[in-house]
C-alpha positions as CSV (number, residue, x, y, z in Angstrom):
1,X,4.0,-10.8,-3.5
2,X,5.6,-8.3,-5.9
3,X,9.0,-9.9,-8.3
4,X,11.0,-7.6,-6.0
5,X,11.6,-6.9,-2.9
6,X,13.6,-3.9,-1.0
7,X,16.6,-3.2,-0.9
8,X,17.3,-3.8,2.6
9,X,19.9,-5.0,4.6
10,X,21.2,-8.4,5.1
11,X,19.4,-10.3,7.8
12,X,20.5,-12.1,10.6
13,X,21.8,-15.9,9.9
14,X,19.7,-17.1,13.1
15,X,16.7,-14.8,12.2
16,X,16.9,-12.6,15.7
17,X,15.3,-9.7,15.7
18,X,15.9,-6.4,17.4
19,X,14.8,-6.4,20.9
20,X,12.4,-3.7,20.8
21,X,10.4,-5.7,18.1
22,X,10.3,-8.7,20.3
23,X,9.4,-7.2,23.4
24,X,6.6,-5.4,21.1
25,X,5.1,-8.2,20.5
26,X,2.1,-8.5,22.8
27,X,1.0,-4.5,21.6
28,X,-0.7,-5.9,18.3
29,X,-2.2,-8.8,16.9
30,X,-0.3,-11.6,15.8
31,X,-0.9,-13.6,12.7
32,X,0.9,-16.2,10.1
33,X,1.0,-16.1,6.4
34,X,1.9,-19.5,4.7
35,X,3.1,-18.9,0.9
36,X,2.6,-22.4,-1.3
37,X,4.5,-20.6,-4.2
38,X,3.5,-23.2,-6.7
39,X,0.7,-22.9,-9.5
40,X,-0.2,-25.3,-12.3
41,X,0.0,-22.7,-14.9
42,X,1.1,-18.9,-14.7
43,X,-1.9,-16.8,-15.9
44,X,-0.4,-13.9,-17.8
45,X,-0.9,-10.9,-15.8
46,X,0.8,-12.7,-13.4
47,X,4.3,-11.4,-11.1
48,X,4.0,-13.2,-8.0
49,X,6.6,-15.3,-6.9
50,X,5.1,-19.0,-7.9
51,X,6.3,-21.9,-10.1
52,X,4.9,-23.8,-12.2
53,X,5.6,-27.5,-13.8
54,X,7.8,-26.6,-16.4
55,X,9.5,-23.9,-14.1
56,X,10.4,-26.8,-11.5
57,X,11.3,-29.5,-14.3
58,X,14.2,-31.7,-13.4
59,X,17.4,-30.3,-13.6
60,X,16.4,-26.6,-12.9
61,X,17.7,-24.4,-9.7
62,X,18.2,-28.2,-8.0
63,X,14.4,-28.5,-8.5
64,X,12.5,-32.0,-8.6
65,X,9.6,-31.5,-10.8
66,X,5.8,-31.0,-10.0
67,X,3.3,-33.4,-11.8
68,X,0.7,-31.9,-14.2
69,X,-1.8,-32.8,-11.5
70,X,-0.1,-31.0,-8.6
71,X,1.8,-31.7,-6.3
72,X,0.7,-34.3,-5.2
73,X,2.8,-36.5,-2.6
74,X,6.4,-36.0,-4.5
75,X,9.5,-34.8,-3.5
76,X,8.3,-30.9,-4.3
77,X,5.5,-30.9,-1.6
78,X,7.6,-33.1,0.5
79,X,10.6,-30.8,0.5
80,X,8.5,-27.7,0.8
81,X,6.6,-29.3,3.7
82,X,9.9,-30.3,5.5
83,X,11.1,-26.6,5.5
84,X,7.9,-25.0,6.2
85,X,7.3,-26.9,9.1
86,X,11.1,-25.9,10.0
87,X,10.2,-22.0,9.6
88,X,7.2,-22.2,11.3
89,X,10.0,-24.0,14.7
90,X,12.1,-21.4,14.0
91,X,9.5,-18.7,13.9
92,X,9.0,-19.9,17.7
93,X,12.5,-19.7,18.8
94,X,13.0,-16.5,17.6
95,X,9.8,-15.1,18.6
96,X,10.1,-16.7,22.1
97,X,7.1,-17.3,25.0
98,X,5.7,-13.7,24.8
99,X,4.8,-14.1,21.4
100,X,0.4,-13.7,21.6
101,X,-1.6,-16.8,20.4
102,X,-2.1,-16.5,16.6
103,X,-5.7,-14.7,15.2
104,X,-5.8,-15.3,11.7
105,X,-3.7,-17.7,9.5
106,X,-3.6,-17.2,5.9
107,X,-2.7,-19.9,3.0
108,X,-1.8,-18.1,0.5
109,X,-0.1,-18.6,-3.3
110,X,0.1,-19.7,-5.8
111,X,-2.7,-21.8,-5.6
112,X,-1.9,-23.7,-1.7
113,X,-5.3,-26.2,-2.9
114,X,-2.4,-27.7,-4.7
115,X,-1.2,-29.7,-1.4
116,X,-3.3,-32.2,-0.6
117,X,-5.5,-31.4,2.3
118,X,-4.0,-33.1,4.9
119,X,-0.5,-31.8,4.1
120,X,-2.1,-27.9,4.4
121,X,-3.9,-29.7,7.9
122,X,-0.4,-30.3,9.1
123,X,0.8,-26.7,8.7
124,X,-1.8,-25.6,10.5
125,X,-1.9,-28.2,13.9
126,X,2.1,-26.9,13.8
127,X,1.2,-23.5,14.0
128,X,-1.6,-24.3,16.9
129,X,1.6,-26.4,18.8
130,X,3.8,-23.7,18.3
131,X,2.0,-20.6,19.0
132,X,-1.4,-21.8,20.2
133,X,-4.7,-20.5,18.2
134,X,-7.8,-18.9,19.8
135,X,-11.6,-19.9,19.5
136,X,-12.0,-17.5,17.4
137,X,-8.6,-17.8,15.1
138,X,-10.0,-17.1,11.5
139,X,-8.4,-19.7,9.0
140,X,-8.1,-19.0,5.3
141,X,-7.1,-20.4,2.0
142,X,-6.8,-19.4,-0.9
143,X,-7.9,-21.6,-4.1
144,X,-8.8,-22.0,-7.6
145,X,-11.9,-23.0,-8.5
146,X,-10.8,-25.8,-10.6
147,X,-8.3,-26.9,-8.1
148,X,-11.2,-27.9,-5.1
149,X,-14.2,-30.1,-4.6
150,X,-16.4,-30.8,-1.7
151,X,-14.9,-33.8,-0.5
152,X,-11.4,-31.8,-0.6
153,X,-13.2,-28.8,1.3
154,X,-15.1,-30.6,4.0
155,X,-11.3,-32.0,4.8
156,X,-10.0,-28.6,5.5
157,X,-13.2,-27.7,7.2
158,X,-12.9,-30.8,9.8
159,X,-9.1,-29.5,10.0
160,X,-9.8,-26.3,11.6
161,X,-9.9,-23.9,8.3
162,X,-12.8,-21.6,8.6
163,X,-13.0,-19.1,5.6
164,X,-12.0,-19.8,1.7
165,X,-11.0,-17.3,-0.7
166,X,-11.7,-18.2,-4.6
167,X,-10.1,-16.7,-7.4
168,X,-12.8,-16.1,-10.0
169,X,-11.7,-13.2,-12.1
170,X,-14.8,-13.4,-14.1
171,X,-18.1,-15.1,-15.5
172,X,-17.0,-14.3,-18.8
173,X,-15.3,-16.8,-20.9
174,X,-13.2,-14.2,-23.5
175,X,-12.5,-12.3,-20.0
176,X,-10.9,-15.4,-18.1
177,X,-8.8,-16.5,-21.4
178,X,-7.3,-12.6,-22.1
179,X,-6.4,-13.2,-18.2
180,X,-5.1,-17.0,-19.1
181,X,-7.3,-18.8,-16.0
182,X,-8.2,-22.4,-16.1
183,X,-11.4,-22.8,-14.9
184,X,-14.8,-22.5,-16.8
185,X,-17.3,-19.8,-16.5
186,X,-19.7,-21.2,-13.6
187,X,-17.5,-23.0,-11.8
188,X,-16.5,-20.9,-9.0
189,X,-20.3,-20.3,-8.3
190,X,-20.2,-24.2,-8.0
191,X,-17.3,-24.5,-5.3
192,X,-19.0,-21.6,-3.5
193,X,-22.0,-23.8,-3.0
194,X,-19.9,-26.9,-2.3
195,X,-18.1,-25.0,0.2
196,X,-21.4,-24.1,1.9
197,X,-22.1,-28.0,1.9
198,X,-19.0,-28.6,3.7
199,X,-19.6,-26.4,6.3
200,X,-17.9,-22.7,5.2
201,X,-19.8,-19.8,6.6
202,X,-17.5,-17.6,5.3
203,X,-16.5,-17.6,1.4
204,X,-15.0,-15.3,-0.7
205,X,-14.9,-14.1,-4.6
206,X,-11.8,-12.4,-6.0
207,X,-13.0,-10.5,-9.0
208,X,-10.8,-8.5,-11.4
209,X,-12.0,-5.5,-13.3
210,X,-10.5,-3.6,-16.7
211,X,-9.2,-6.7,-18.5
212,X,-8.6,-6.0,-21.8
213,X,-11.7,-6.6,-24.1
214,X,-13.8,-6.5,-20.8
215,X,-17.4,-4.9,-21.8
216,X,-19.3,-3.0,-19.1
217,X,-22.0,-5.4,-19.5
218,X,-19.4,-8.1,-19.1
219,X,-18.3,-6.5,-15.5
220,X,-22.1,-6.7,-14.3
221,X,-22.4,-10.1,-15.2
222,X,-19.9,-10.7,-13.1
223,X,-20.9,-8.7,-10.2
224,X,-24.3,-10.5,-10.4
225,X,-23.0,-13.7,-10.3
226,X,-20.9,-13.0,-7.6
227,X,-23.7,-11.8,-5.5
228,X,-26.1,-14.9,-6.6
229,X,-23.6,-17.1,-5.6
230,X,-24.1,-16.1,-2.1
231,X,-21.0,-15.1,-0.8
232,X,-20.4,-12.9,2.5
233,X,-17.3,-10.9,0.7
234,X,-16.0,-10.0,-2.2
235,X,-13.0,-8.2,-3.3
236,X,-12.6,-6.7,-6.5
237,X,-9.2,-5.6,-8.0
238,X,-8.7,-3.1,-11.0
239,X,-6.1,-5.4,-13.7
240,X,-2.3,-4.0,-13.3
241,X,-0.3,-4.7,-16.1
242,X,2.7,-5.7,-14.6
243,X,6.3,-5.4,-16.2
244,X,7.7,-8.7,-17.5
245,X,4.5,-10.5,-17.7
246,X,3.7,-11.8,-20.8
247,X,0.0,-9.8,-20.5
248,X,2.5,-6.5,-20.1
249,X,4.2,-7.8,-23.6
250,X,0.5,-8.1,-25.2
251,X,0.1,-4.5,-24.1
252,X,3.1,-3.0,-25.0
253,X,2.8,-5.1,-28.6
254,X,-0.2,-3.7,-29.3
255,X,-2.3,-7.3,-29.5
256,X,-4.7,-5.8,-26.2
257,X,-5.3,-2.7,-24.9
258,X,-6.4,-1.4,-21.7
259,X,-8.9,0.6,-20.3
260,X,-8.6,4.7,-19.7
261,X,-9.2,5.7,-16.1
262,X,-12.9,7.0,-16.7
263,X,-14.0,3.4,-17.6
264,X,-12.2,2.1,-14.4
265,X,-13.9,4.6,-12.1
266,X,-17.4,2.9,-14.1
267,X,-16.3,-0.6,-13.1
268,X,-16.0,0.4,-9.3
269,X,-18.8,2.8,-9.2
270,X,-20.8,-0.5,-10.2
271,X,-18.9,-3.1,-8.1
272,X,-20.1,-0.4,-5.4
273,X,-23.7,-0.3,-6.2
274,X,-24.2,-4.2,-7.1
275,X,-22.5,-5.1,-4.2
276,X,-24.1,-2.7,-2.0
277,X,-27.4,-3.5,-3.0
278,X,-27.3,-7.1,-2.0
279,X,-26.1,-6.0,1.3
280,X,-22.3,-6.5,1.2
281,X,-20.4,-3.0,2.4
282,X,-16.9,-1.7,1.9
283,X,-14.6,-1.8,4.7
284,X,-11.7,-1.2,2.9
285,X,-11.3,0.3,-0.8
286,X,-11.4,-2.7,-2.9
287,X,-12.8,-4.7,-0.1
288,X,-17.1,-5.5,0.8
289,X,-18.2,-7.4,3.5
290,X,-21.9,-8.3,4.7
291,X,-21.4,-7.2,8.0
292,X,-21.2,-4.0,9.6
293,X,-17.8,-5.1,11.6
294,X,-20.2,-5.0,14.8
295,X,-20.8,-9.1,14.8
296,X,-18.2,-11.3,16.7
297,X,-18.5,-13.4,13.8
298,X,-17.3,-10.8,10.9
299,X,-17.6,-12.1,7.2
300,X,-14.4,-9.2,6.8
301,X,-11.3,-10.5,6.4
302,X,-9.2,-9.9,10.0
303,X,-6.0,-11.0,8.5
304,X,-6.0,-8.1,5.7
305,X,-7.3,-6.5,8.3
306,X,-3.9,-7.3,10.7
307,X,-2.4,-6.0,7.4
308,X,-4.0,-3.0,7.2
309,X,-4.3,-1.8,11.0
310,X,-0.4,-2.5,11.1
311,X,-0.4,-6.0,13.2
312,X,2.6,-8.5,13.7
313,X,2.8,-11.2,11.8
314,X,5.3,-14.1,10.2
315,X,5.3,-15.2,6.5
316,X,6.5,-18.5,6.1
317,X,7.9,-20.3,2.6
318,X,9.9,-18.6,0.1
319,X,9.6,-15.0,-0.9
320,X,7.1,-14.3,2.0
321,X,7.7,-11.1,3.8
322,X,7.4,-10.4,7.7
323,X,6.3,-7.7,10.3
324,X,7.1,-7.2,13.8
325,X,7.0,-4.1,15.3
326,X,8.5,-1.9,12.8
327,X,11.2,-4.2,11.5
328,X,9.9,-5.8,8.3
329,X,11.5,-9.4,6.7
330,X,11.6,-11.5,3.3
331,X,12.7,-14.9,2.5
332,X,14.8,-15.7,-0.3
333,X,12.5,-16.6,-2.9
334,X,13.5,-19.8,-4.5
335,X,11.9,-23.0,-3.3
336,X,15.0,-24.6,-3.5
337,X,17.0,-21.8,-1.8
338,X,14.9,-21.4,0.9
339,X,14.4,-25.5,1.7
340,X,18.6,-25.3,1.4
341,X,19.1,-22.8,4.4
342,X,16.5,-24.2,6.3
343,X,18.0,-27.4,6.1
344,X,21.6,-25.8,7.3
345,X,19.9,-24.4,10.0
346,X,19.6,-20.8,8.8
347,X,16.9,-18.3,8.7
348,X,15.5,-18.7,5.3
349,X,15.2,-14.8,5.2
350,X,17.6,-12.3,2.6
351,X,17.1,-9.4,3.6
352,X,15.5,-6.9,6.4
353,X,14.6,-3.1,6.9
354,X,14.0,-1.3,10.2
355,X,11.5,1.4,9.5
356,X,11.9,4.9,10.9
357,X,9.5,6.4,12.7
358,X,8.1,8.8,9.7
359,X,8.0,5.5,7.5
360,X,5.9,3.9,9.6
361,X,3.5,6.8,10.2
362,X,3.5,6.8,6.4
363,X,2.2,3.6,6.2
364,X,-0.1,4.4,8.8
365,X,-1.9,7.1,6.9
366,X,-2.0,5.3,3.4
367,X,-3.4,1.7,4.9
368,X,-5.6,3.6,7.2
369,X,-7.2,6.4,5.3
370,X,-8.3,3.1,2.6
371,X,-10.2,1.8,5.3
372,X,-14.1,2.5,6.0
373,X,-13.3,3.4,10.0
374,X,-11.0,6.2,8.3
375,X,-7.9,7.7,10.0
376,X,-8.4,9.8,13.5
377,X,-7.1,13.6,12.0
378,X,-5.1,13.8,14.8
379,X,-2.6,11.4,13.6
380,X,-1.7,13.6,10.6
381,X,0.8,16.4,10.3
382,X,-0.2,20.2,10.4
383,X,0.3,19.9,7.1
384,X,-1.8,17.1,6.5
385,X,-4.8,18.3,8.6
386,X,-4.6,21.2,5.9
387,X,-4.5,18.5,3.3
388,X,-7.5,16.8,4.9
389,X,-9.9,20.3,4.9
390,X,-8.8,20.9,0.8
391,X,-9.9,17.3,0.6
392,X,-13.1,17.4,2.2
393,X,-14.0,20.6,0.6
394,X,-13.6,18.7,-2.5
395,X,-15.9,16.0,-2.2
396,X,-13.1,13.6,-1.2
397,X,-13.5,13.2,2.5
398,X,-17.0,12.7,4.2
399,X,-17.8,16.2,6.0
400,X,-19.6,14.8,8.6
401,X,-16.9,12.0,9.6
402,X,-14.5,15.1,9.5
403,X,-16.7,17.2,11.5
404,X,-16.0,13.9,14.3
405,X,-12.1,14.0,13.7
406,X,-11.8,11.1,11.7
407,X,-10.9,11.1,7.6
408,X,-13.0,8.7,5.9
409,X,-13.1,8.9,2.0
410,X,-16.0,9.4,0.2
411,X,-17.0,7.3,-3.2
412,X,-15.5,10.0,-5.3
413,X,-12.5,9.4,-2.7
414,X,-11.9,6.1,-3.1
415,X,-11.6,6.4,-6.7
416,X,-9.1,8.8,-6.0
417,X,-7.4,7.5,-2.9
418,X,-3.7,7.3,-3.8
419,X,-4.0,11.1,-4.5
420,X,-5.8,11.2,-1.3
421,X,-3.1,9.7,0.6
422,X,-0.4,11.4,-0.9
423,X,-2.0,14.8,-0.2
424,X,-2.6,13.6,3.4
425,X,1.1,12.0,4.3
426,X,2.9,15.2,2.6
């Protein structure tokens, strides 16, 4: 989650939504996004909304304090609990009984493995009482390597949690300390297998690429470790440097410096080989999956995909954002705040926008045309038809996919794809 959301408008006290969005609902997948906003250290490229120890120390924003270990069983993880499992009531009242049975849940942080198992257990049998889940609901959470084990994992397996995404960065030692991370090289690989143990089929790596100091040879390590581990995805994320972190500081200081945009383009060109040759595929720009997308039992991730293809879905805890049908949502960001209003009885969310329709066919175009299955060319403009024949003619845009009325970007255009989309939305 970005440090800021829109501008907006305020939002409802009771968390009603407009009536077209409501009786929307059943046109689209339907999901939930939990946010555990709390970390036991900020790395320092860092923005999203997440507090750590010393951020939560007594005394602070009405805050109780989170032990060094996590959180444990204190009063942080019991008041967070207490208005998550409000949200997720409210979230069914305001919803109502045509709301669709929920296909993907998403634990996401911070670093959720903080809560012990049971607690992130509870969230989830909520959810399945409120909304009801499907035989094939996809269950996710994030975690850091250090922050797991088996025992730990084969709790959330027997809970109903079906996929786990770990935050490994890097197999390089000097790489993970320029990005501040916790954990040693090796022991994501090692959670990867102990999630297999526990009875994961589906696991994921978050890499980064472009970290300052980063070597090419550095970057393939990586990549090959990633792919020895085993893992049926893998997402891999050029570094921003975001304002107001202290890694943007380092920058702007002088201490690091980054990479140009030719050795980024290097660093995905081999994140696509590597990746491609042990059989994992991009679906989605900075997204590879081992699957084709033709299995029942897809190792891509369905709630990005929900994301992507412009599903519904509610984001519950503070600073999570919402979508329902074109009227978008985002909770005050706080912990404190946002256990305050639940426990008044208010909607926990501070602001709201209704998107027009040329918005939302924005959107459409930019999430769509980053995906492998492309954009049908008869969703763009006049205007952007002409864009998409410039872009094939340049390499951009596959020309047989265009030749079938679909824009699907080539490797040279997916290292260019926000020029892409612009071209194509203007």
């Amino acid at each position: 989650m970005p440090s800021l959301p829109p501008d907006g408008e305020s939002a409802p006290v009771d968390g009603r939504l407009p009536g077209v969005a409501t009786a929307a609902l059943g046109d689209r997948h339907f999901g939930v996004y939990l946010h555990v906003p709390f970390c036991a250290t900020r790395c320092g490229y860092c923005d999203f909304n997440t507090y750590t120890p010393t951020e939560l120390r007594a005394g602070e924003h009405g805050g109780t304090g989170v032990g060094a270990a996590g959180l444990g069983g204190g009063a942080v993880a019991a008041t967070y609990m207490a208005a998550a499992l409000r949200e997720i009531e409210l979230a069914a009242e305001v919803l109502g009984p045509e709301v669709p049975p929920v296909q993907t849940v998403f634990f996401g942080g911070g670093t959720p493995t903080l809560m012990p198992p049971a607690d992130l257990v509870r969230l989830l049998r909520a959810i399945e009482r409120q909304f009801g889940l499907t035989a094939r609901t996809e269950v996710t959470t994030e975690a850091n390597p250090e922050s797991v084990d088996e025992a730990y994992l084969s709790q959330l397996r027997a809970g109903g949690f079906t996929r786990i995404s770990l935050g490994m960065q890097s197999a390089r030692p000097h790489v993970l300390a320029v990005l501040e991370r916790q954990h040693t090289p090796g022991r994501a690989e090692q959670v990867v297998a102990a999630a297999r143990r526990a009875g994961f089929d589906h696991v994921n790596l978050d890499l980064i690429y472009g970290t300052p100091g980063e070597t090419e040879s550095d970057w393939q390590a990586s990549l090959d470790a990633a792919v020895a581990a085993g893992v049926d995805h893998v997402s891999a994320y050029a570094l921003i440097v975001e304002d107001g972190t202290r890694l943007s500081r380092q920058v702007s200081g002088g201490q690091l410096a980054v990479p140009d945009d030719d050795v980024l383009a290097d660093r995905y060109e081999a994140a696509d080989r590597t990746l491609g040759d042990a059989g994992l595929s991009w679906y989605e720009v900075s997204n590879w999956a081992a699957d084709d997308g033709a299995t029942q039992d897809t190792a891509r991730c369905r709630h990005n995909e929900l994301y992507w293809q412009g599903g519904n879905w509610w984001g519950v805890g503070p600073g999570a954002h919402s979508h329902v049908a074109g009227t978008r949502w985002w909770n005050v960001r706080h912990p404190a705040a946002y256990a305050d209003r639940l426990a008044r009885g208010r909607s926990p969310a501070q602001g709201r926008e209704i998107l027009p329709a040329d918005a939302r066919h924005a959107e459409r175009v930019l999430l769509g045309v980053r995906l492998r299955a492309g954009l049908a060319l008869d969703e763009l403009s006049v205007v952007g038809r002409a864009a998409s024949n410039r872009a094939r003619d340049d390499g951009l845009l596959d020309p047989a996919e265009h030749a079938a009325g679909r824009a699907v970007l080539t490797l040279r255009g997916r290292l260019l794809a926000d020029a892409v989309v612009r071209d194509l939305v203007d």
